[in-house]
LUMRO-589184 format. One record per residue: residue number from 1; x, z, y of N, C-alpha, C, CB in turn; residue in one letter. Coordinates in Angstrom, 3 decimals, decimal comma, always signed. Glycine has a CB too. Layout:
BEGIN
NUM	X	Z	Y	X	Z	Y	X	Z	Y	X	Z	Y	a
...
END
This chain:
BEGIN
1	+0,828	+0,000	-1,181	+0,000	+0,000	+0,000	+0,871	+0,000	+1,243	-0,941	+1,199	-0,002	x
2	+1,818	-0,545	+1,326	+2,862	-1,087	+2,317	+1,499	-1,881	+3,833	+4,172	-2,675	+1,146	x
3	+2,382	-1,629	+4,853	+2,278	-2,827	+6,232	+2,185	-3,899	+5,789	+3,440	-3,029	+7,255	x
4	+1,159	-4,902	+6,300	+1,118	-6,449	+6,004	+1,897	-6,896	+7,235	-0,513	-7,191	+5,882	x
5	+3,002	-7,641	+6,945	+3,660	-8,373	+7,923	+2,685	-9,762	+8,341	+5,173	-8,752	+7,304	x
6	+2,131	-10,126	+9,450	+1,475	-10,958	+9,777	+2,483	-12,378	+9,819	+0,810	-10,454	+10,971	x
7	+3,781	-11,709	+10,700	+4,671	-12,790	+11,066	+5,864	-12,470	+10,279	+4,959	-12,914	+12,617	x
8	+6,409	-13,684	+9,933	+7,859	-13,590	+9,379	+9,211	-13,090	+10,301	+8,164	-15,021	+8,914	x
9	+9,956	-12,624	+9,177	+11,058	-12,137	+9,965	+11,876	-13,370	+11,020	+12,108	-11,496	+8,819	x
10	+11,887	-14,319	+10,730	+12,195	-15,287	+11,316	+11,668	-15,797	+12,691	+12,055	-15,988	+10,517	x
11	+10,415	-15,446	+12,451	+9,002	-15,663	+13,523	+10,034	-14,443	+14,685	+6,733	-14,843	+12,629	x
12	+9,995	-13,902	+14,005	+10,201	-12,172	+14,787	+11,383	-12,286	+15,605	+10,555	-10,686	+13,584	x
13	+12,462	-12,427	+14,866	+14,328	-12,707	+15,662	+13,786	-13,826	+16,623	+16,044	-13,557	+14,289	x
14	+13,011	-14,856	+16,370	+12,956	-15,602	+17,076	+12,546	-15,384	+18,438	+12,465	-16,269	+16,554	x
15	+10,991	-14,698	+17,981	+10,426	-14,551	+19,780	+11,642	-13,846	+20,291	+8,752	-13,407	+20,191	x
16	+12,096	-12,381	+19,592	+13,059	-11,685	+20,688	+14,225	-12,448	+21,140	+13,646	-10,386	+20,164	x
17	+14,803	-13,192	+20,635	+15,661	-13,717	+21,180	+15,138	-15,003	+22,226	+16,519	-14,010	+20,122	x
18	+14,030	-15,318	+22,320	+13,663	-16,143	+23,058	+13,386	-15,465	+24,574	+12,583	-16,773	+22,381	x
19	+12,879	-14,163	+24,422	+12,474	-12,713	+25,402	+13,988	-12,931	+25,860	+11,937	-10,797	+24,484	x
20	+14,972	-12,275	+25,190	+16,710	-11,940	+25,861	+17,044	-13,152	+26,272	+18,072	-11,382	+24,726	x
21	+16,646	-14,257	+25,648	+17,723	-15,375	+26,491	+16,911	-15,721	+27,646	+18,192	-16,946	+25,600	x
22	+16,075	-15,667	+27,785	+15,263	-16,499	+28,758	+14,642	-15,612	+30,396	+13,841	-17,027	+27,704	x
23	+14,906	-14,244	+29,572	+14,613	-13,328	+30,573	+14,793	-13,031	+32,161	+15,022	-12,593	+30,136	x
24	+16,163	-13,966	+32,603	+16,247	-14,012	+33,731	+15,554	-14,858	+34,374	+17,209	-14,068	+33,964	x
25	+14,760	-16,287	+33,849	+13,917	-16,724	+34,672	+12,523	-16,579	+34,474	+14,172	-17,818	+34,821	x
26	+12,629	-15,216	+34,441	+10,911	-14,547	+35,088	+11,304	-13,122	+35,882	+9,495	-13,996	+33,447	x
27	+10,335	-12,963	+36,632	+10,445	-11,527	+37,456	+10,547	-9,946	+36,567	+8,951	-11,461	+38,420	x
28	+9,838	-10,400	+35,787	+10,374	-9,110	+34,797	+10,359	-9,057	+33,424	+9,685	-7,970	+35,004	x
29	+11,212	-8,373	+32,321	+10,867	-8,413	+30,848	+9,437	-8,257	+30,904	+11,577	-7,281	+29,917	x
30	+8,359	-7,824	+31,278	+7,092	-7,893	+31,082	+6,719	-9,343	+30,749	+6,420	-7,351	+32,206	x
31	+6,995	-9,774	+32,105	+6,907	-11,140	+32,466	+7,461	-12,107	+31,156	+7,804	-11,344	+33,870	x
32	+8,351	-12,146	+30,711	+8,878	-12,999	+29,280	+8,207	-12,860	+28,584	+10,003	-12,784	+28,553	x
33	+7,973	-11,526	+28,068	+7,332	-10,975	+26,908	+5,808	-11,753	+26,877	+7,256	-9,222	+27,045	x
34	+4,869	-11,543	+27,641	+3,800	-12,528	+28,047	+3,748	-13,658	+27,824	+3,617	-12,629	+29,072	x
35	+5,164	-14,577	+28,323	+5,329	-16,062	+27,990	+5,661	-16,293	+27,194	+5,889	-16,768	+28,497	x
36	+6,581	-15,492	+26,741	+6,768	-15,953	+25,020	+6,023	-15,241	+23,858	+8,303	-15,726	+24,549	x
37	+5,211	-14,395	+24,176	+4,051	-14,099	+23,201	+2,806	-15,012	+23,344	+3,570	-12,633	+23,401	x
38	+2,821	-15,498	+24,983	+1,467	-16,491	+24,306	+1,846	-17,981	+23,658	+0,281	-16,911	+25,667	x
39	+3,471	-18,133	+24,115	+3,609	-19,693	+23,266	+4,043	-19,567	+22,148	+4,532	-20,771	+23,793	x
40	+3,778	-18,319	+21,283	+3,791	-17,822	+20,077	+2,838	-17,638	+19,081	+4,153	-16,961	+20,209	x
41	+1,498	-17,397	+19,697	+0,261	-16,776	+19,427	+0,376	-15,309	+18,935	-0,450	-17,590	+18,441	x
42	+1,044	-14,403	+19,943	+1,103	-13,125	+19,188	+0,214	-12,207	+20,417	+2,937	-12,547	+18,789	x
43	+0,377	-11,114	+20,384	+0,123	-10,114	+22,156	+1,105	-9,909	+21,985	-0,865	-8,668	+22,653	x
44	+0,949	-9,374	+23,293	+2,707	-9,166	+24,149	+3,070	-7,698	+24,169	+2,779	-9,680	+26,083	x
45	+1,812	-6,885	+22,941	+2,584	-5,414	+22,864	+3,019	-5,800	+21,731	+1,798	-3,880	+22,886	x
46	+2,455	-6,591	+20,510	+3,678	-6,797	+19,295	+4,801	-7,009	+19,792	+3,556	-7,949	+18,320	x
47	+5,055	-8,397	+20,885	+6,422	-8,483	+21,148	+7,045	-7,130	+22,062	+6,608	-9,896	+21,912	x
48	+6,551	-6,762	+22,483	+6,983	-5,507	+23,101	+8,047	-4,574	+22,368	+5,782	-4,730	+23,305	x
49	+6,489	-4,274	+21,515	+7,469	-3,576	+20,487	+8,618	-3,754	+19,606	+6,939	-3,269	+19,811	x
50	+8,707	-5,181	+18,816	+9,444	-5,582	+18,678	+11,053	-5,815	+19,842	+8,701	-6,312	+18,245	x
51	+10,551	-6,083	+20,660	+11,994	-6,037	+22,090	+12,504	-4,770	+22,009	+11,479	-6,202	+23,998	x
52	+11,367	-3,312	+21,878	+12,011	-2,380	+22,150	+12,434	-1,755	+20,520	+11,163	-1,511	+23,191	x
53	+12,445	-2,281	+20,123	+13,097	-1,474	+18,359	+14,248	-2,310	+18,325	+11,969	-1,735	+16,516	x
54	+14,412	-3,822	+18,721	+15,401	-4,233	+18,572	+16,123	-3,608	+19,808	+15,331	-5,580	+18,353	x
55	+16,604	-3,294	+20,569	+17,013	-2,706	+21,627	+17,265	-1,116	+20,859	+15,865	-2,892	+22,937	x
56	+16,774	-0,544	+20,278	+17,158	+0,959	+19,453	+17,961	+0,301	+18,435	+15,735	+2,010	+18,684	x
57	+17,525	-0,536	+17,503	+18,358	-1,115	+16,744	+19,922	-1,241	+17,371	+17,719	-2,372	+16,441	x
58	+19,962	-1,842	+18,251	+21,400	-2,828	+18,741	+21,998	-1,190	+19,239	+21,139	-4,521	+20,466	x
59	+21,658	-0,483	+19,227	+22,001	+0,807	+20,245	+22,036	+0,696	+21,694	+23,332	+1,331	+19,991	x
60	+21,514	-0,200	+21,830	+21,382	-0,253	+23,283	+20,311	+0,750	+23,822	+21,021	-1,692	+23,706	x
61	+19,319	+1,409	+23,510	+18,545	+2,155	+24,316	+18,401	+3,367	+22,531	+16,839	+1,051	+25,255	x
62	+18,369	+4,619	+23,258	+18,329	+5,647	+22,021	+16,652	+5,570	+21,506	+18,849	+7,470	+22,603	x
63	+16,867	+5,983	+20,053	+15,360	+5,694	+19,132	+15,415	+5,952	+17,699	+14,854	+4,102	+19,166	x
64	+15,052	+6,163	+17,394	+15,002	+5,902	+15,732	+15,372	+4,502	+15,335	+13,479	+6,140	+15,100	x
65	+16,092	+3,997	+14,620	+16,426	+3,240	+14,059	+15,601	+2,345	+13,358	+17,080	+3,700	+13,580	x
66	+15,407	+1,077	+13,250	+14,737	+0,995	+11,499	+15,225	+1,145	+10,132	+14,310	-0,164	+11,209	x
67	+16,369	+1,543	+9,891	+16,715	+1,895	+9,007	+16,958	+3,315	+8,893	+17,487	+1,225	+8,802	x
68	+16,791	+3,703	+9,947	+16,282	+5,621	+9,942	+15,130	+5,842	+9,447	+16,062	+6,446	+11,428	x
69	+14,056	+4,929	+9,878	+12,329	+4,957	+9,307	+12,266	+4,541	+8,556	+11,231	+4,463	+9,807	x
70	+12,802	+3,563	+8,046	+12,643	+3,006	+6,750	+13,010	+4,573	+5,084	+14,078	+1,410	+6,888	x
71	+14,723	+5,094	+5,904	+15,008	+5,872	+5,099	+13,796	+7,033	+5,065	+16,355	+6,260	+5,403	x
72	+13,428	+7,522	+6,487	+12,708	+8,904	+6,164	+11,302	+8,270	+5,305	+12,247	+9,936	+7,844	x
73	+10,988	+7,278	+5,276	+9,794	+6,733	+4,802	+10,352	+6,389	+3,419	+9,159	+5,494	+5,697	x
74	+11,089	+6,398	+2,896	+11,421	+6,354	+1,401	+11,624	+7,867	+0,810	+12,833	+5,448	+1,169	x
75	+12,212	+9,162	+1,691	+12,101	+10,365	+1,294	+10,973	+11,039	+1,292	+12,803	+10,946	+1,818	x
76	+9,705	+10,762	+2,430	+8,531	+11,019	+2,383	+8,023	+10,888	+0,987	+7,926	+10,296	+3,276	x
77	+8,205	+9,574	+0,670	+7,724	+9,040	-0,446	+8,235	+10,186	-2,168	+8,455	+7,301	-0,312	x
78	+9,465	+9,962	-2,065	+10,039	+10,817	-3,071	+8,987	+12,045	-3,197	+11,591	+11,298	-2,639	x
79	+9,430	+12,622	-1,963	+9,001	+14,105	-1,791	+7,324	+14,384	-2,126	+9,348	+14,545	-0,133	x
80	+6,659	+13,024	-1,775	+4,633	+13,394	-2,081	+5,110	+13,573	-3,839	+2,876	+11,346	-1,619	x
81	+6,037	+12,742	-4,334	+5,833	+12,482	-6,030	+6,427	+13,629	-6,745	+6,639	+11,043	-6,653	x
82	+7,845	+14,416	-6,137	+8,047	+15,634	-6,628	+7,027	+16,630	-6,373	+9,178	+16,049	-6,203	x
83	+6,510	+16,700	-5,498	+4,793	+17,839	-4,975	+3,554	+17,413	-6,141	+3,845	+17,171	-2,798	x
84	+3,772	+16,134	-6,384	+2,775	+15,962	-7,738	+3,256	+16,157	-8,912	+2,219	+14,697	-7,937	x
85	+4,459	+16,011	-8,918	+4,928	+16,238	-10,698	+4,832	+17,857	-10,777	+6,916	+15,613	-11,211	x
86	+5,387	+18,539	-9,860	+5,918	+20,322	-9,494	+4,089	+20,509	-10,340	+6,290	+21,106	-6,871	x
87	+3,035	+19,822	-9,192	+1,890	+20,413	-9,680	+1,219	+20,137	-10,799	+1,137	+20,342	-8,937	x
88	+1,465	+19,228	-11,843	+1,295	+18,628	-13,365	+1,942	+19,571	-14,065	+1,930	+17,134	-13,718	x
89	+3,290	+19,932	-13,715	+4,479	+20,547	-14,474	+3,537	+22,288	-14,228	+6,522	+20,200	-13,494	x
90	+3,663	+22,530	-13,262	+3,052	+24,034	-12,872	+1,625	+24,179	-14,016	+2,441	+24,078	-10,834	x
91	+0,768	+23,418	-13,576	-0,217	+23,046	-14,287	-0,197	+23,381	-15,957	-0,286	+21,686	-13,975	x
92	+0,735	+22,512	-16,332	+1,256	+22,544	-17,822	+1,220	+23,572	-18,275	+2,455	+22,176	-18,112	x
93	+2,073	+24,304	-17,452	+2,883	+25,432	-18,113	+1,880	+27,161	-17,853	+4,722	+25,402	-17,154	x
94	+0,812	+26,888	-17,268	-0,196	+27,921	-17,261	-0,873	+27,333	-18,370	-1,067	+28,171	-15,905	x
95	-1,367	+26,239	-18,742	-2,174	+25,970	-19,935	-1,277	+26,359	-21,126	-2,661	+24,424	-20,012	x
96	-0,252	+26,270	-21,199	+0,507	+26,414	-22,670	+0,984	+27,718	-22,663	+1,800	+25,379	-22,973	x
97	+1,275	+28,513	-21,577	+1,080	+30,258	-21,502	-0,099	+30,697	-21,816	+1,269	+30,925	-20,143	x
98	-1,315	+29,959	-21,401	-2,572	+30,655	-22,095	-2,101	+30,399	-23,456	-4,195	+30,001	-21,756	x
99	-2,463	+29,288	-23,497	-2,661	+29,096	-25,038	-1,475	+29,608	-26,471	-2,794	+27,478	-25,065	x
100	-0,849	+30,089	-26,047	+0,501	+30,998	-26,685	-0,008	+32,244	-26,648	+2,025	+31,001	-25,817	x
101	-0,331	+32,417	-25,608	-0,717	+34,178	-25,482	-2,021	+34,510	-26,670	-1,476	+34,636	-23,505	x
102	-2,704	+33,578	-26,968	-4,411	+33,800	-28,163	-5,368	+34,486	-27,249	-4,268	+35,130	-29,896	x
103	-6,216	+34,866	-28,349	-7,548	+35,487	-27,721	-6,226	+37,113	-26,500	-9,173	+36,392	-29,763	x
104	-7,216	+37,331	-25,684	-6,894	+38,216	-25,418	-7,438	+39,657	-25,548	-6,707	+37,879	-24,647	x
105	-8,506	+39,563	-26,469	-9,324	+40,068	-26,903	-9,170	+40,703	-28,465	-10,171	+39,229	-26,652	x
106	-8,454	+42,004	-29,116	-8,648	+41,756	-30,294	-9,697	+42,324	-31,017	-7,697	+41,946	-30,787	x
107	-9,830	+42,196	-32,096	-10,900	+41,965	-32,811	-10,800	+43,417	-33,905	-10,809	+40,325	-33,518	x
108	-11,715	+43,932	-34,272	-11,965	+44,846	-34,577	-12,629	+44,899	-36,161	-12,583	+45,225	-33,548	x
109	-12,269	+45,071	-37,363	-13,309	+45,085	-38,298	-13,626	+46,067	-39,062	-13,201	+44,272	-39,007	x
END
């Protein structure tokens, strides 16, 4: 149950680098971002966003990384599946302590 990438990675390097190179002839990165998101067919907060992760990426402006999110989003992951096994395993091991222990009840004749 991953993100559906709409656009390809290719699609993607592309607009931004079309945003950085071209950027000085408009009045502002806003301004690019707009022109080259509509001769793209995207909105201009996808490219946005994209400008500004690549920009954390390059280290040029501080951020999380994508390969920082990517990592904490693979330990997230780990960590939901050890919290489910812990509780199968926990689980287990009260059913097979009952059931070792017998009636708790003894019996009288």
């Amino acid at each position: 149950m991953g993100k559906i990438n709409r656009y390809s990675p290719e699609v993607r390097d592309r607009a931004i680098r079309m945003v950085t190179d071209h950027r000085g002839e408009y009045a502002s990165q806003w301004a690019a971002i707009q022109s080259v998101s509509q001769k793209l067919g995207m909105t201009p907060e996808t490219l946005r966003a994209w400008v500004r992760q690549a920009k954390i990426d390059t280290g040029e402006t501080k951020g999380t990384t994508t390969d920082e999110k990517e990592r904490t989003s693979q330990l997230e992951r780990e960590n939901a599946e050890l919290r489910r096994a812990n509780e199968i395993l926990r689980a287990a091991s009260i059913f097979f302590a009952t059931e070792l222990d017998g009636p708790s009840v003894k019996r009288h004749r």
